[in-house]
C-alpha positions in Angstrom: -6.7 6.2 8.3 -8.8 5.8 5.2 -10.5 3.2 3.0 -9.4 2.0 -0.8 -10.3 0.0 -2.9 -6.3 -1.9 -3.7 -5.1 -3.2 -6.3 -2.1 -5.1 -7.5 -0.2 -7.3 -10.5 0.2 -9.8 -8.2 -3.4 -10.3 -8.7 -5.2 -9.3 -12.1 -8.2 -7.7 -11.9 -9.1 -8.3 -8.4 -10.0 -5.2 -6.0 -9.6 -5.7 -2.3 -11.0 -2.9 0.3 -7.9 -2.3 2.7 -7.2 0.0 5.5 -4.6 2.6 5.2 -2.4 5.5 6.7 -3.3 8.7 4.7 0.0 10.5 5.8 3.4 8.7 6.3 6.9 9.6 7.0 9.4 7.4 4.9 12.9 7.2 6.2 15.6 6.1 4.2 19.4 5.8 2.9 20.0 6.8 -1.3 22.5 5.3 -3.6 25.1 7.5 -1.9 24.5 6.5 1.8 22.7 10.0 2.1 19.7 10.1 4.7 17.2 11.2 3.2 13.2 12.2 4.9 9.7 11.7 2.6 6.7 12.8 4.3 3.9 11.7 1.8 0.1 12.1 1.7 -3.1 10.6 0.3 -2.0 8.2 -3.4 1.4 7.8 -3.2 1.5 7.2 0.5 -0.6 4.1 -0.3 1.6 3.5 -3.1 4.5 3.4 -0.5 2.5 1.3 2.0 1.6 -1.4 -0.5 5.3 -1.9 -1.4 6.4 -1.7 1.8 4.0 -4.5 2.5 5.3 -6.7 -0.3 8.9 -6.4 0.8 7.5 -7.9 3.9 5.6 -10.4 2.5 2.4 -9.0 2.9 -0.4 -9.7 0.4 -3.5 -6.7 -0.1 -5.4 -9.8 0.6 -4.0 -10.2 3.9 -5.1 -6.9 5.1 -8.6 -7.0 3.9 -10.6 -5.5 5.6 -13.3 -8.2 6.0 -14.4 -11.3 3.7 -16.9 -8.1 1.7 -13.7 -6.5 0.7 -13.0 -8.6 -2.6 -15.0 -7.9 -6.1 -13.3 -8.0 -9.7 -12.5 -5.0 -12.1 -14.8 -5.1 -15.3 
């Protein structure tokens, strides 16, 4: 696990310190039904676990880290 500082569009300019996998293993189907396997390390697997999130329904500022974990961008 490591800690970044997240953003996203859902929220302009605000940075929120979340907690995060640094490796991941992404399963899933492509446009032709084929299986396919990602393992995925450091930037982009936080890319993937953001998403991920929002396909659930999760906000960055659900998985703050504590109520210190918010600042703005300059």
């Amino acid at each position: 696990m490591f800690e970044v500082w997240d953003d996203c569009m859902s929220f302009p300019g605000l940075l929120v310190k979340v907690e995060r996998h640094f490796s991941i293993t992404l399963d899933f189907m492509d446009l032709n039904w084929k299986k396919n396997t990602w393992q995925l390390k450091g930037d982009m697997a936080e890319l993937i676990q953001h998403e991920y999130d929002h396909l659930d329904g999760i906000l960055a500022i659900q998985r703050a880290i504590d109520n210190k974990s918010f600042r703005w961008r300059k």
